[in-house]
C-alpha positions as CSV (number, residue, x, y, z in Angstrom):
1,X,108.1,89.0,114.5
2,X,110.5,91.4,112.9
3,X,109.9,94.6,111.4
4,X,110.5,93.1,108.2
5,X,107.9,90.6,108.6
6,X,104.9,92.7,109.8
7,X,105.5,95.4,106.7
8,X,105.7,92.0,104.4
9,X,102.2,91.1,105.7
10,X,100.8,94.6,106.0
11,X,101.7,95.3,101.9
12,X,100.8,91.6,101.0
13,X,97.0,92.2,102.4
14,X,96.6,95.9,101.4
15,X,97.7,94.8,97.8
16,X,96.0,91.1,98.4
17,X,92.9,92.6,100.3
18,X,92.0,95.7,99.2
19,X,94.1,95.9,95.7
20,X,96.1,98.8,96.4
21,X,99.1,99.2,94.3
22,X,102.5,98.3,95.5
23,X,104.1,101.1,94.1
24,X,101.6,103.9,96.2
25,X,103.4,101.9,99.2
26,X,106.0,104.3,100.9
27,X,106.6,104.8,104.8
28,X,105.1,108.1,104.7
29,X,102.4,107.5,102.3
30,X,99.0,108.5,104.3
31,X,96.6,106.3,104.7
32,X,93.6,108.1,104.0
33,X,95.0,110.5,101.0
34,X,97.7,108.3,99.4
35,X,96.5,105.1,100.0
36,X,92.6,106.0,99.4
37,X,92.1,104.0,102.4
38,X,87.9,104.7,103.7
39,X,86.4,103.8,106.7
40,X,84.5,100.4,105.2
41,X,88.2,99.8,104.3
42,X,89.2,100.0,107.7
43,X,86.5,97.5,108.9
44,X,88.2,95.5,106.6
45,X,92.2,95.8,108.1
46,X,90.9,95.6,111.7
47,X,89.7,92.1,110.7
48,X,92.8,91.1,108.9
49,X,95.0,92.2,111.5
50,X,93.6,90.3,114.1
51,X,93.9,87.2,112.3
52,X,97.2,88.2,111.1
53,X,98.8,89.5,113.8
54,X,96.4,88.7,117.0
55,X,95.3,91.2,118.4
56,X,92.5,94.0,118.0
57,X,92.7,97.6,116.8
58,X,91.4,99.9,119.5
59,X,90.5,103.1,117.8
60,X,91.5,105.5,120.1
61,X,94.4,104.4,119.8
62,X,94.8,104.7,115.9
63,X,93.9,108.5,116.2
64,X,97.3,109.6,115.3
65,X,98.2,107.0,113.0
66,X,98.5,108.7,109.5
67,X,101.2,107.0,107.7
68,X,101.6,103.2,106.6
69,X,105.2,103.9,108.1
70,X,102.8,104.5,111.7
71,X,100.5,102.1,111.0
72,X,103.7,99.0,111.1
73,X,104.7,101.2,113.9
74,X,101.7,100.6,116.1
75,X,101.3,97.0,114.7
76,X,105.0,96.3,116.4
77,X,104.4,98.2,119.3
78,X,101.4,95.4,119.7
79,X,103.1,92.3,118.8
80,X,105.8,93.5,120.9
81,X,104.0,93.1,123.8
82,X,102.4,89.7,123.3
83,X,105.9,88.1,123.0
């Protein structure tokens, strides 16, 4: 899966999902600030992502994502290493 691919899915379920707006949607908009993304929303995206993408968020390693830019970074890094 490109790049390309995984920030096409990532915008199409935090606009689908949790009705963000498209246009709050830069790489280096954060998460929790920007995005107004909560912890009950992030219940939410570890479910999404596992069906999306298949695998499952560990935490500890989320503690320095920040950005949606890092957040399609991590999700890469992950797919990267099922293929």
């Amino acid at each position: 899966m490109t790049r390309k691919e995984i920030e096409e899915k990532v915008r199409a379920f935090l606009t689908e999902d949790l009705e963000i707006e498209e246009d709050k949607m830069a790489d280096d908009a954060k998460l929790k600030e920007d995005l107004g993304i909560d912890s009950l929303d992030f219940v939410d995206i570890v479910v999404i992502v596992e069906k999306t993408f298949g695998f499952k968020i560990k935490p500890e390693e989320m503690t320095e994502v920040r950005t949606l830019g890092q957040f399609c970074d991590y999700i890469e890094t992950q797919v990267g290493e099922k293929e």
